[in-house]
C-alpha positions as CSV (number, residue, x, y, z in Angstrom):
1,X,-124.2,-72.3,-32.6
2,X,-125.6,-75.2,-30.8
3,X,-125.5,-75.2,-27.2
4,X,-123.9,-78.3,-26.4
5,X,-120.8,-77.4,-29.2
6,X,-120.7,-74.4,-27.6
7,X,-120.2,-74.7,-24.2
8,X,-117.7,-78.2,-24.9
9,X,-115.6,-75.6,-27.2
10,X,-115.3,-72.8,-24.3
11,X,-114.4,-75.6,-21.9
12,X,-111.4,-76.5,-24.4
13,X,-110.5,-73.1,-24.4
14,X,-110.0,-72.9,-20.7
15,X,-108.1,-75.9,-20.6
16,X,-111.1,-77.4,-18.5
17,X,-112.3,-80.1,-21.2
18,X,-112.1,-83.9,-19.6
19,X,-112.2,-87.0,-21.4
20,X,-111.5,-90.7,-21.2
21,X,-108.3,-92.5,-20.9
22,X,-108.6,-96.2,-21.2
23,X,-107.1,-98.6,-18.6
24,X,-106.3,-102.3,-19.8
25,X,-106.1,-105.1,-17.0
26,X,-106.5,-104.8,-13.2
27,X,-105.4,-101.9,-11.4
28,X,-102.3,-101.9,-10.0
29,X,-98.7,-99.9,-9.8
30,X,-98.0,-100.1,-13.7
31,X,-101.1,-100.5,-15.9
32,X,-101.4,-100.7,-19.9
33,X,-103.1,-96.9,-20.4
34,X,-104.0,-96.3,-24.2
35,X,-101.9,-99.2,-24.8
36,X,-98.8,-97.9,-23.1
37,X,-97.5,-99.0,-20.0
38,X,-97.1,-96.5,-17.2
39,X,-96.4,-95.8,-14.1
40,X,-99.8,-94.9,-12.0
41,X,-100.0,-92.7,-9.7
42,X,-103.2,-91.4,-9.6
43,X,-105.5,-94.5,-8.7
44,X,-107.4,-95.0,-5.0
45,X,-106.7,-98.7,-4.9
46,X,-104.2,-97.5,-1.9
47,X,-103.9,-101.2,-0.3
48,X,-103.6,-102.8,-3.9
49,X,-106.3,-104.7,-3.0
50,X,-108.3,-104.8,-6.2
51,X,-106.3,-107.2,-8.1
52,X,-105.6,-109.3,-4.6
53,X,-106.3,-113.3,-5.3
54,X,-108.5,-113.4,-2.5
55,X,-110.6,-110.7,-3.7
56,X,-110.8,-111.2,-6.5
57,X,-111.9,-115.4,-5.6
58,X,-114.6,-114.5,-3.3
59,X,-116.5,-111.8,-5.8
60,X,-116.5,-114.7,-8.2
61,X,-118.1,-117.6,-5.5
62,X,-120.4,-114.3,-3.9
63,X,-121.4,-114.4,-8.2
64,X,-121.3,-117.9,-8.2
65,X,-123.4,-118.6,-5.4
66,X,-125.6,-115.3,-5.4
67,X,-126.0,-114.4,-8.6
68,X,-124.4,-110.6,-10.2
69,X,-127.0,-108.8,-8.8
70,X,-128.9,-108.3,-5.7
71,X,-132.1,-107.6,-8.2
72,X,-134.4,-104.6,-6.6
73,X,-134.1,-101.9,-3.9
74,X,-132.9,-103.5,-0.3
75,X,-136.3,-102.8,1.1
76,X,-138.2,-104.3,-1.5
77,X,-136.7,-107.8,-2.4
78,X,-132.6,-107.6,-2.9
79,X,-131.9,-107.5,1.1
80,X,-129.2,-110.5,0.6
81,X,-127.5,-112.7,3.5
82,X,-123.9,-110.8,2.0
83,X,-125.3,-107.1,3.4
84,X,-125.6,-108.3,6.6
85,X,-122.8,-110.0,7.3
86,X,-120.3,-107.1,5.6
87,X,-122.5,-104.6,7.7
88,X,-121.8,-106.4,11.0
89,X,-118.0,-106.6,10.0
90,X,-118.1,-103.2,9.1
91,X,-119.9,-102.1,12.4
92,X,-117.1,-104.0,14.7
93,X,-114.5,-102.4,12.5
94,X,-115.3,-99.0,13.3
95,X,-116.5,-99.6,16.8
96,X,-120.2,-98.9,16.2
97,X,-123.6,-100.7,17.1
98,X,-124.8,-100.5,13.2
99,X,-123.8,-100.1,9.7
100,X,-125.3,-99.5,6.7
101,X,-124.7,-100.2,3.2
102,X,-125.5,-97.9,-0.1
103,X,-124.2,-98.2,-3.5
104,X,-121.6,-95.7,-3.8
105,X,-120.1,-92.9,-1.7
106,X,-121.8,-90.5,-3.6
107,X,-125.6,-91.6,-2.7
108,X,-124.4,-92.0,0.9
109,X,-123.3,-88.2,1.2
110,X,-125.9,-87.1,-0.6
111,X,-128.5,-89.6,1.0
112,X,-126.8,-89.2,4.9
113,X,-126.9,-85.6,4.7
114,X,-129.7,-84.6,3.3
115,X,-131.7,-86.9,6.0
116,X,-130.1,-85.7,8.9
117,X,-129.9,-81.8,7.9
118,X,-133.9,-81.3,8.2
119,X,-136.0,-77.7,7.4
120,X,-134.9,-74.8,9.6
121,X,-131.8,-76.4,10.9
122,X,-128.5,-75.5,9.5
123,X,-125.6,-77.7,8.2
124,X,-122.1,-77.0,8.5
125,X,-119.8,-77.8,5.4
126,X,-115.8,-77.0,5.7
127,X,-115.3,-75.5,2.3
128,X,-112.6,-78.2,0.8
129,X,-115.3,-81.0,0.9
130,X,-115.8,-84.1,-1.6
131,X,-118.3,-82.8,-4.1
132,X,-120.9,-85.5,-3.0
133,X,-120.8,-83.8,0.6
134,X,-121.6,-80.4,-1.1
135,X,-124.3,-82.2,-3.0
136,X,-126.1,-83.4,-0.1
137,X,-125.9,-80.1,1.7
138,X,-127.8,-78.5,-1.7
139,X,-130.7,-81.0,-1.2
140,X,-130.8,-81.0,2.4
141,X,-133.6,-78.6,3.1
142,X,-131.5,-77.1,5.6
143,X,-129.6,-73.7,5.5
144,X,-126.3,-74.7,4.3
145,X,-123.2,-72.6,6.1
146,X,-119.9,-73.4,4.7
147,X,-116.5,-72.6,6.8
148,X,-113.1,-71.7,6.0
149,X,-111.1,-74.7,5.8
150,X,-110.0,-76.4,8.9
151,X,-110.8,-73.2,10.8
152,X,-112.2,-73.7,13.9
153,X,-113.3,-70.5,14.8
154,X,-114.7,-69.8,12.0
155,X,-116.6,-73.4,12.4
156,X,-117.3,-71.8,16.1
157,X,-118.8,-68.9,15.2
158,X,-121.3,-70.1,12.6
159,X,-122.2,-72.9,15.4
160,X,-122.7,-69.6,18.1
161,X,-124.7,-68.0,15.2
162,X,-127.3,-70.7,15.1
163,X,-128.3,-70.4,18.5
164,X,-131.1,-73.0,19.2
165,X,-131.4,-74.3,15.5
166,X,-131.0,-78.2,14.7
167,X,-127.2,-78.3,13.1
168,X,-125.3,-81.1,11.7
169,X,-121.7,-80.8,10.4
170,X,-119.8,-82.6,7.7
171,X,-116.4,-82.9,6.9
172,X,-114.3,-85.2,5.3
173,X,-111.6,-87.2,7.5
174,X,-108.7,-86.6,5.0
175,X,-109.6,-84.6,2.1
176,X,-109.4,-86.0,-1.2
177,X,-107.7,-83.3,-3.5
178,X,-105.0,-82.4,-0.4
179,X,-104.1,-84.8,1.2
180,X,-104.4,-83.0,4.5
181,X,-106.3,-84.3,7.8
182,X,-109.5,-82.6,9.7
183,X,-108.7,-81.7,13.0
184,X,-111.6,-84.1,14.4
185,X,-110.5,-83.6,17.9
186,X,-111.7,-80.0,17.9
187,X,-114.5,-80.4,15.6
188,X,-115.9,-83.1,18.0
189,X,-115.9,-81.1,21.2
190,X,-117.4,-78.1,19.4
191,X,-119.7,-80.8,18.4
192,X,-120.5,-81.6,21.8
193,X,-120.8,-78.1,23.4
194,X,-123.3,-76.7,21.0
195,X,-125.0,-79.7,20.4
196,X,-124.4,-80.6,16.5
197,X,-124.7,-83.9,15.3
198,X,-121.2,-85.0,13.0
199,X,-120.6,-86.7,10.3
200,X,-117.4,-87.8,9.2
201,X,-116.5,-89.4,5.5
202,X,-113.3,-91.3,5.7
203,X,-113.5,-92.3,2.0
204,X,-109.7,-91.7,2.0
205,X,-108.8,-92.4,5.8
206,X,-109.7,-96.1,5.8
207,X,-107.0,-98.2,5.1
208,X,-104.4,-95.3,5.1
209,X,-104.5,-94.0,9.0
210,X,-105.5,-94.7,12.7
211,X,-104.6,-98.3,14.3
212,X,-105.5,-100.8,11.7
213,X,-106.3,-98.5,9.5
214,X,-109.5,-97.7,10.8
215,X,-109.1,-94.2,9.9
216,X,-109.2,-90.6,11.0
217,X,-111.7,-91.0,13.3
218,X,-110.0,-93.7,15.5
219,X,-106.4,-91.9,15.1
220,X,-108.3,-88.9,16.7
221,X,-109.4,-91.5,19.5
222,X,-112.7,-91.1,18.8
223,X,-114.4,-94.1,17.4
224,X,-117.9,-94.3,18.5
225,X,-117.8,-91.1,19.2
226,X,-119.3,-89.9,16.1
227,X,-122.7,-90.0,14.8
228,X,-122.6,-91.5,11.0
229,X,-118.7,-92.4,10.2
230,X,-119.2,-92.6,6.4
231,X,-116.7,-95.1,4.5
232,X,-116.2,-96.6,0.7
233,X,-115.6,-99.8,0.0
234,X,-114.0,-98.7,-3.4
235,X,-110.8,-97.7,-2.2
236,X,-108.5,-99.0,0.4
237,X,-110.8,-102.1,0.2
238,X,-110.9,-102.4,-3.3
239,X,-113.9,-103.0,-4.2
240,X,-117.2,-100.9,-4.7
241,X,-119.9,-99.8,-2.9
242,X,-120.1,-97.4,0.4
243,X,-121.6,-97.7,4.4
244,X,-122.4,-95.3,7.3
245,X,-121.3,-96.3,10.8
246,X,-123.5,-95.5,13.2
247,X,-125.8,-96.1,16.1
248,X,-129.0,-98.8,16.0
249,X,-130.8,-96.1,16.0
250,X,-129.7,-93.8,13.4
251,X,-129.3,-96.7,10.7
252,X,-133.4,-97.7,11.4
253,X,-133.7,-93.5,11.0
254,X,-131.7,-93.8,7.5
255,X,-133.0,-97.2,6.3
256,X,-136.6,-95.0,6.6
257,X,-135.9,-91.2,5.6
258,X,-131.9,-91.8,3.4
259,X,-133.9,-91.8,-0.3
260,X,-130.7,-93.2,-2.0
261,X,-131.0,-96.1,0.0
262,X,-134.7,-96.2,0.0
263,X,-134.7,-96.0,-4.4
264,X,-132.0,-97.5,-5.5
265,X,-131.4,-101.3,-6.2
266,X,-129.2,-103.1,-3.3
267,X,-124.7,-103.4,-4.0
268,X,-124.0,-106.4,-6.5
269,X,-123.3,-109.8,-4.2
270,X,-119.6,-109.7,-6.0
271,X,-119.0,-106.4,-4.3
272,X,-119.8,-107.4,-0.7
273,X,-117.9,-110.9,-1.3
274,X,-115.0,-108.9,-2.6
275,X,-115.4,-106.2,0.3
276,X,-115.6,-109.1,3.1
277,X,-112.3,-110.6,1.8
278,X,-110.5,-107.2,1.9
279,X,-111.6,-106.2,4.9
280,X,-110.7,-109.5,6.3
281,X,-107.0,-108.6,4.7
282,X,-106.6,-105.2,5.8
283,X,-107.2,-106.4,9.4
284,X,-104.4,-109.1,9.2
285,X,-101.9,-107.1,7.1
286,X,-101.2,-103.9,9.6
287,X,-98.2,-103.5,8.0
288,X,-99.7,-102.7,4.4
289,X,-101.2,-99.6,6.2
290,X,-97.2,-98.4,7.0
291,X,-95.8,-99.4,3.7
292,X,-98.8,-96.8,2.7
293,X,-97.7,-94.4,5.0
294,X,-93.9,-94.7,4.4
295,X,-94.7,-94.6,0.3
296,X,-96.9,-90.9,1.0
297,X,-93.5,-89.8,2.8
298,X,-91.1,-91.0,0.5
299,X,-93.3,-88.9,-2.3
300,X,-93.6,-85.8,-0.8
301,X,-90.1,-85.3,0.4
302,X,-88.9,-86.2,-3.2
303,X,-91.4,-83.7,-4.3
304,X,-90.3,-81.3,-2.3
305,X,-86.6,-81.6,-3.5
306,X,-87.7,-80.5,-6.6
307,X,-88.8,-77.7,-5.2
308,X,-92.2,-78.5,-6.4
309,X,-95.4,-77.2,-4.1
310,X,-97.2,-80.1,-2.2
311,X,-99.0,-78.4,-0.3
312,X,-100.4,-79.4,3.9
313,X,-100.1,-83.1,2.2
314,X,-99.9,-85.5,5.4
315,X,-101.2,-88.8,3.5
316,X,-100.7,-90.9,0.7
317,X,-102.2,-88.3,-1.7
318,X,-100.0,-85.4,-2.0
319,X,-100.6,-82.8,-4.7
320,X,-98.5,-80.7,-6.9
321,X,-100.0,-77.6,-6.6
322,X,-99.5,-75.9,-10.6
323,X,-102.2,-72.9,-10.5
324,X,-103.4,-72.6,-14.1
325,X,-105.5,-75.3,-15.7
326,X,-103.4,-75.2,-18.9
327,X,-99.9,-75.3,-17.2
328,X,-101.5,-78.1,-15.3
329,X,-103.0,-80.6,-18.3
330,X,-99.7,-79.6,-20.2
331,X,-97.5,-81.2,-17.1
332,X,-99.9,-84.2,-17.1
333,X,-99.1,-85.0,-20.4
334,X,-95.7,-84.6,-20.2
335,X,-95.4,-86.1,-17.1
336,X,-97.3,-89.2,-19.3
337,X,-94.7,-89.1,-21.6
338,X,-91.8,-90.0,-19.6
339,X,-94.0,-93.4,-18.5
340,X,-95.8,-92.1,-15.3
341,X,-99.9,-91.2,-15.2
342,X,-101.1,-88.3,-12.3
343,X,-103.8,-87.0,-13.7
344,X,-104.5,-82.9,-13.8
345,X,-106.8,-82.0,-11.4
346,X,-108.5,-78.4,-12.4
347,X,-111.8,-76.2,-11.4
348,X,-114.7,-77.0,-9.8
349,X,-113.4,-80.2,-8.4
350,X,-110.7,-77.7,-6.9
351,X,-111.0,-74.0,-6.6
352,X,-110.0,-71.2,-9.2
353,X,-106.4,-70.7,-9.2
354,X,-105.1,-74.0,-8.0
355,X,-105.2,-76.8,-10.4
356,X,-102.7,-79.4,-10.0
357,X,-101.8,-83.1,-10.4
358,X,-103.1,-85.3,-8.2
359,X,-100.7,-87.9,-6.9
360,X,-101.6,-91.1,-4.9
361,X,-99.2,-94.0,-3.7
362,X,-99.9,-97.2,-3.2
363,X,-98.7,-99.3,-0.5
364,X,-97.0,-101.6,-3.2
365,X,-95.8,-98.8,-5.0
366,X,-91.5,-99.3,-4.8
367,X,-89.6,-96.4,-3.4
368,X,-87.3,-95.8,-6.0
369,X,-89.8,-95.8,-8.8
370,X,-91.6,-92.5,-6.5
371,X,-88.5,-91.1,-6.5
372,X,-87.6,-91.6,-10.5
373,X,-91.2,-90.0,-11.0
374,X,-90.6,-87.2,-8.8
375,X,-87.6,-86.0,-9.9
376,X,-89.4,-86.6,-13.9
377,X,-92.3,-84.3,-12.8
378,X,-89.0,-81.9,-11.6
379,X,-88.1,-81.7,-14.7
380,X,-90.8,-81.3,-16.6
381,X,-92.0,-78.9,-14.6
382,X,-89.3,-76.7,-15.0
383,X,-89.6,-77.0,-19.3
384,X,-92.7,-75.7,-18.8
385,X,-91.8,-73.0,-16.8
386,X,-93.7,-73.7,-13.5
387,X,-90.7,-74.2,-11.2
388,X,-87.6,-72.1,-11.6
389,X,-84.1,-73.8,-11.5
390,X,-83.0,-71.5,-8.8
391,X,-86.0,-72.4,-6.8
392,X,-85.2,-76.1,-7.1
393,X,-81.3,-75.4,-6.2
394,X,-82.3,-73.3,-3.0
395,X,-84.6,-75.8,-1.9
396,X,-81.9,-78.3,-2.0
397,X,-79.7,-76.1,-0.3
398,X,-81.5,-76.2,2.6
């Protein structure tokens, strides 16, 4: 049998297969999804930004004026007058001397890390990380250490271990399939007493916690406190693209060693025009940044009447925890049918044994259409045999 039919036929087999569903129109809190409208409630676009008037008008002048591409590597000829200003905006945003701008979150992580974690140091992973952070830890040519999940200790321990060695650590700000926060405030002072640079991704903080919505890092208290604050332009602030926050100094060291940055052609002019607007939005609409919060709690204590498992959710992503990959995919689809998209979320992107649907709010998402989907997954999780009646009943009872 051919190796490619093969291995697509066992990933059918363990309910792992992916594939394609096809979004018409902007995002937003109802989209047209294979031609049907629904609900959605899986999508990043947290502010609702994406489809915002003014965001959308300035990536069509930043087209209009500078073209729909920036046309070679940042270093080479596509450094544009849009970079720098959305890197200073971005730098006063999160407190620190310098940003700098890559294409995506992905080539940041892997570019950031990998730079900073050099030969015969060690790098410090907590084990729920974004895939991208693991990514950059395998081509870092530094010994990788990965520890238990939010644990200090266990973070102290490996840092004690390393004795005089370089060490960097990585961890995500809120993590992106749980919906639960890093406890920076620890992590920094261990930071500080061993001598570790940090790095902090806040792919799914921006926009969503801290004053303003600058984040994880600033709810901690700590901005410009940490060494490379790594953000996305592609979700809270709707548009695409990614940055590191950091000191003068670090940016000149990633503009020079960070090969993502280095090889790959500069962010599209629409993206930065579009980012500049958002950003200009999320810092005069504080009080998108509750709605977001209030929608996340709404959410999860609806969830949680139905006796459904959302695990340490504190955010606007709170997942329903399912356990089997099958059980999971069948309660996507029939969550689909009653008019509501969360997508299933199964192994690697989350480990063995705890596949689930991914939910996300938006902050323009109504109250009482989270609540009708709730109570809908409820329901549908107790056809399929996931949730017990009498565990939904006692829940309620309490």
């Amino acid at each position: 049998m051919d190796e490619v039919k093969g291995s697509l036929q066992e990933l059918r087999r363990v309910g792992l297969h992916r594939k394609l569903r096809l979004v018409e129109g902007p995002q937003g809190p109802r989209v047209t999804l294979d031609g049907t409208e629904v609900l959605l409630l899986c999508s990043n676009n947290y502010l609702g930004l994406a489809d915002h008037p003014r965001v959308r008008q300035a990536a069509a002048e930043a087209a209009e004026r500078y073209g729909a591409g920036a046309g070679a590597s940042r270093l080479i000829s596509g450094n544009m007058e849009l970079h720098r200003r959305l890197e200073v905006r971005l730098a006063e945003f999160e407190g620190t001397e310098a940003a700098l701008l890559f294409g995506s979150g992905y080539l940041a992580n892997t570019g950031i890390i990998a730079a900073l974690a050099r030969e015969g140091g060690v790098v410090f992973s907590d084990e729920l990380n974004h895939a991208s952070i693991v990514d950059g830890c395998r081509l870092a040519r530094a010994e990788t250490q990965v520890y238990r999940h939010a644990d200090l200790d266990h973070l102290e321990w490996g840092l004690r271990e390393a004795g005089n060695r370089p060490m960097v650590i990585v961890t995500d700000g809120v993590f992106s399939m749980d919906g639960d926060v890093a406890p920076l405030i620890g992590i920094h002072e261990l930071a500080q007493r061993y001598g570790a640079r940090l790095v902090v991704d806040e792919a799914h903080a921006t926009g969503a916690l801290g004053p303003g919505g600058r984040g994880s890092v600033a709810a901690a208290g700590l901005s410009g406190a940490i060494d490379v604050v790594v953000g996305t332009l592609g979700k809270s602030l709707g548009s695409y693209g990614a940055y590191a926050a950091t000191s003068a100094e670090l940016r000149d060291y990633l503009i020079n060693t960070a090969r993502p940055f280095i090889f790959s052609t500069a962010p599209p002019p629409p993206s930065m025009g579009a980012a500049l607007a958002a950003l200009s939005l999320l810092e005069s609409r504080p009080g998108a940044v509750e709605q977001l919060r209030r929608n996340g709690a709404v959410l999860r204590e609806a969830l949680d009447g139905e006796g459904l498992d959302v695990g340490r959710s504190r955010t606007q992503i709170v997942p329903v925890i399912v356990g089997s990959s099958r059980l999971a995919l069948a309660l996507c689809e029939r969550v689909l049918d009653c008019g509501a998209f969360a997508q299933a979320i199964r192994p690697p992107t989350v480990p063995d044994g705890t596949a689930r649907l991914r939910l996300t709010v938006m902050a323009n998402h109504r109250a009482d259409e989270l609540q009708r989907a709730a109570h809908q997954i409820g329901r549908m999780a107790r056809e399929l045999g996931i949730l017990q009646p009498a565990r939904a009943q006692l829940r309620s009872a309490a």
